[in-house]
Structures are given as structure tokens and as C-alpha cells.
FIKOLZA-1660 file (N, C-alpha, C; in steps of 0.1 Angstrom, whole numbers, plus 5000, padded with zeros to 4 digits):
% residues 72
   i   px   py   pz ch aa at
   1 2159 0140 7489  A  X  N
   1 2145 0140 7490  A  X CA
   1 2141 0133 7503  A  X  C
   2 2127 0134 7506  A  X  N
   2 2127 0129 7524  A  X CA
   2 2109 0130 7522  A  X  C
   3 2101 0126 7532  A  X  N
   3 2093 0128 7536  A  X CA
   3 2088 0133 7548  A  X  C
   4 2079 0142 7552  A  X  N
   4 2081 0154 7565  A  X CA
   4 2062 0150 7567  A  X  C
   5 2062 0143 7578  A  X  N
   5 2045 0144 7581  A  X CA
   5 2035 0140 7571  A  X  C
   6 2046 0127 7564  A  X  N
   6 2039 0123 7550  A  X CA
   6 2037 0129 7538  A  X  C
   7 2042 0144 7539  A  X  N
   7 2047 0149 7528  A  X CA
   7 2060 0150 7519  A  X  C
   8 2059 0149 7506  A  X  N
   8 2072 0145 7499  A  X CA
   8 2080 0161 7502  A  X  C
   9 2092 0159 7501  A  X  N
   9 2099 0174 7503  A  X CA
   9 2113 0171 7493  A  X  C
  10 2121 0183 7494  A  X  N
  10 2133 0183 7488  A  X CA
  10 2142 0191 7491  A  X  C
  11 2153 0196 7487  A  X  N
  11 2162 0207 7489  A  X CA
  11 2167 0209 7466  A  X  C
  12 2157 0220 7468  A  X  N
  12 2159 0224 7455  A  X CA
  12 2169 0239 7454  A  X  C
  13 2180 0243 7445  A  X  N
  13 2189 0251 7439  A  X CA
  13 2179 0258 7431  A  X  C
  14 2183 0270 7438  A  X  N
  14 2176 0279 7426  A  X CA
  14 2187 0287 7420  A  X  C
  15 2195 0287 7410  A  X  N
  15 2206 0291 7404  A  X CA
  15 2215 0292 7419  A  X  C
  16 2220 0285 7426  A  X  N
  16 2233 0287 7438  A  X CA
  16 2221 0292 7450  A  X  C
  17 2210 0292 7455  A  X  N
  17 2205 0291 7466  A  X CA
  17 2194 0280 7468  A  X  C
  18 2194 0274 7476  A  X  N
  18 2186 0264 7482  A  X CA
  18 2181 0263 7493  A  X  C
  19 2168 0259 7490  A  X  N
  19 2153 0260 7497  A  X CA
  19 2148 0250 7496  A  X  C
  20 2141 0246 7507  A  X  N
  20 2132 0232 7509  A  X CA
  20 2120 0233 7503  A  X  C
  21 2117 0223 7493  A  X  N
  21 2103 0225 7485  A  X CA
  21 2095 0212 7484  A  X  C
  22 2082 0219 7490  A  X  N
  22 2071 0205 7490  A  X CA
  22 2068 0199 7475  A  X  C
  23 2068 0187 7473  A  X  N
  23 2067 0178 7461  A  X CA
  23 2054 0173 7461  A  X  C
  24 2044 0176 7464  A  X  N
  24 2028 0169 7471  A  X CA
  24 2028 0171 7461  A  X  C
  25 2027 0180 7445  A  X  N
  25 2022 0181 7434  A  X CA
  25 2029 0173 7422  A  X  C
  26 2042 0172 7425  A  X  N
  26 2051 0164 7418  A  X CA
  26 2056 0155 7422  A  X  C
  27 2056 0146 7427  A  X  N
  27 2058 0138 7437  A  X CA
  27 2067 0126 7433  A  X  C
  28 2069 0125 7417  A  X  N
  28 2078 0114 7408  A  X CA
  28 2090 0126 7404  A  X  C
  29 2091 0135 7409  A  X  N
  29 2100 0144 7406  A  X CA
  29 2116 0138 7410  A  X  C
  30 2124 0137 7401  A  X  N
  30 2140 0131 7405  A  X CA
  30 2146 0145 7408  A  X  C
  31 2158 0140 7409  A  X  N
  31 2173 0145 7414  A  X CA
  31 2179 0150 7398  A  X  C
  32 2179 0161 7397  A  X  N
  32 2180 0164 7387  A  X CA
  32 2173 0177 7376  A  X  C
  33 2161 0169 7376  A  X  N
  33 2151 0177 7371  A  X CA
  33 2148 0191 7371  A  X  C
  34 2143 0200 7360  A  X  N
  34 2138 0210 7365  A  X CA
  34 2121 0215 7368  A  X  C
  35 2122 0219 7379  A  X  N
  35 2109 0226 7384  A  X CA
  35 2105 0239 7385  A  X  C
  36 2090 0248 7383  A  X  N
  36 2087 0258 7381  A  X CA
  36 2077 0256 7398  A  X  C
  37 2088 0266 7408  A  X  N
  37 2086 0263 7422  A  X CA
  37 2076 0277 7426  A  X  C
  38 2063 0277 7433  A  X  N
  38 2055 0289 7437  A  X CA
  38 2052 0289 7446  A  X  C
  39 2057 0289 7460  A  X  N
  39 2051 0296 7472  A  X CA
  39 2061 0284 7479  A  X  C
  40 2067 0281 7475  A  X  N
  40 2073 0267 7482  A  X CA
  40 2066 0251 7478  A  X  C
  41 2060 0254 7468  A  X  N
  41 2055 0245 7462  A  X CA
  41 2062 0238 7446  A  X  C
  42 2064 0227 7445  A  X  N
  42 2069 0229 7430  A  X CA
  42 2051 0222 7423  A  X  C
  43 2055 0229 7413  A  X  N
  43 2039 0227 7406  A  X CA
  43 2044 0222 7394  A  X  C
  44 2051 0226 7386  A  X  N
  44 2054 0215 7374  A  X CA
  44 2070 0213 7366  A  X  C
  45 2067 0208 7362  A  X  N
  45 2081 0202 7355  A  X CA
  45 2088 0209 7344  A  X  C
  46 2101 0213 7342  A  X  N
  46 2101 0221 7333  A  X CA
  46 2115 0216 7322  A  X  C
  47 2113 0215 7308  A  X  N
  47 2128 0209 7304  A  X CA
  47 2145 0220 7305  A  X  C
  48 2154 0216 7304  A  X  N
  48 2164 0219 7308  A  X CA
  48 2164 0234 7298  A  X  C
  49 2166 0232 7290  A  X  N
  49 2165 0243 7279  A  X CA
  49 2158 0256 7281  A  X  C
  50 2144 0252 7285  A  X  N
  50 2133 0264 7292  A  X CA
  50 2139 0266 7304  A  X  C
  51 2142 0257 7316  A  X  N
  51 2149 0263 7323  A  X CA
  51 2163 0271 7324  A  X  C
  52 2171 0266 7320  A  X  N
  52 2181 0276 7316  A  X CA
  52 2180 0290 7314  A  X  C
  53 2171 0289 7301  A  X  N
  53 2163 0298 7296  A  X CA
  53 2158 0313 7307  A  X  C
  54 2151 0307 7317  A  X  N
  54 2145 0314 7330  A  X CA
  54 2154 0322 7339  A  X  C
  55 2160 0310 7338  A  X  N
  55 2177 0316 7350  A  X CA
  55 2179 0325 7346  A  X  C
  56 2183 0321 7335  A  X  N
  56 2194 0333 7330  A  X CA
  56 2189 0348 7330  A  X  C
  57 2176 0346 7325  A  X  N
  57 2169 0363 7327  A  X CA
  57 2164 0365 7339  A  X  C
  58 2159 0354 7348  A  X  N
  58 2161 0360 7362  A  X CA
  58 2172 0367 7369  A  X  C
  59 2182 0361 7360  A  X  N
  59 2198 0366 7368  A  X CA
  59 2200 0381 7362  A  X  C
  60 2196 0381 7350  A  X  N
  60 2196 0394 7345  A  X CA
  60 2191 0407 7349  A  X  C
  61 2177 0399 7352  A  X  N
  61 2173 0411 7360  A  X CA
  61 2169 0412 7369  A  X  C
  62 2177 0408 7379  A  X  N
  62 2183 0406 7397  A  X CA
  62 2167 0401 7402  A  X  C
  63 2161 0391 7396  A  X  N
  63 2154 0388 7403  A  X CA
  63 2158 0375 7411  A  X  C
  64 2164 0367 7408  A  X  N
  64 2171 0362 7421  A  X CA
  64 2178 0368 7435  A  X  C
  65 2182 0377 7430  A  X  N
  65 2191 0388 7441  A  X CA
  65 2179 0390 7452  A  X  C
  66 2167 0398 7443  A  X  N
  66 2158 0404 7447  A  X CA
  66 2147 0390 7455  A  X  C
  67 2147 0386 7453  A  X  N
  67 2139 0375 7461  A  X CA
  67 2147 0365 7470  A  X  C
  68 2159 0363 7469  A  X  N
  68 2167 0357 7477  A  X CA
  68 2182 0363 7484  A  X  C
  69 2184 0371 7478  A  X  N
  69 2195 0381 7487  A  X CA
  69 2202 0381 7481  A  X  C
  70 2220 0385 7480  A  X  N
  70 2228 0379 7470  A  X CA
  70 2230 0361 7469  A  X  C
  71 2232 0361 7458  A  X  N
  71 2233 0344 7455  A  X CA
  71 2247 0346 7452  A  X  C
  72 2250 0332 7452  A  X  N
  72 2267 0328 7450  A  X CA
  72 2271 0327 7438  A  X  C
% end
């Protein structure tokens, strides 16, 4: 985590790809956690379970692929 022009930032994983994401909205957000990220924004908090949850059918149906290229 870092701050960039007074703004909070991060390097968040989205199932094996990682992108820098502004925290201005979440901003008590830890190392760890999961987040529900939109435009490069993370906007809210999400528990492990529901996230999981998300992955997994993103991964299902290549919408990771599809928005980020192949993932690892």
C-alpha cells in the first residue's frame, strides 16, 4: 500500500493478475482483504466466501481472460 498525490493506492490480485487500485473509498482496507474493484476503484469490502465465490465463476466464464488477457 502507498500513497500517490495524497491518494491511498495498492497493488491488488485479481485471481493471478495485478493492478494498482485507488483506496480513496476504502481507505482502512488491509493486506489481505477482499474487494469489489470498478474502474480502478475499490468501492467495497467483500467476505472471503463471497469472494471466492465470484472468482470462481469469473474464471468459469473467461471473464478474467476476457478483461485481462490470459491470467496465470
Amino acid at each position: 500500500m502507498s500513497v500517490v498525490d495524497g491518494t491511498p493506492m495498492a497493488e491488488v490480485d485479481f485471481g493471478g493478475v495485478r493492478k494498482d487500485v485507488c483506496l480513496q473509498y476504502v481507505p482502512d482496507a488491509a493486506p489481505g482483504e477482499y474487494l469489489i474493484v470498478h474502474v480502478g476503484f475499490a468501492i467495497q469490502r467483500l467476505d472471503e466466501e463471497s469472494a471466492r465465490r465470484t472468482l470462481d465463476e469469473f474464471t468459469r466464464l473467461g471473464l478474467l481472460e476476457e478483461e485481462f488477457g490470459e491470467v496465470p
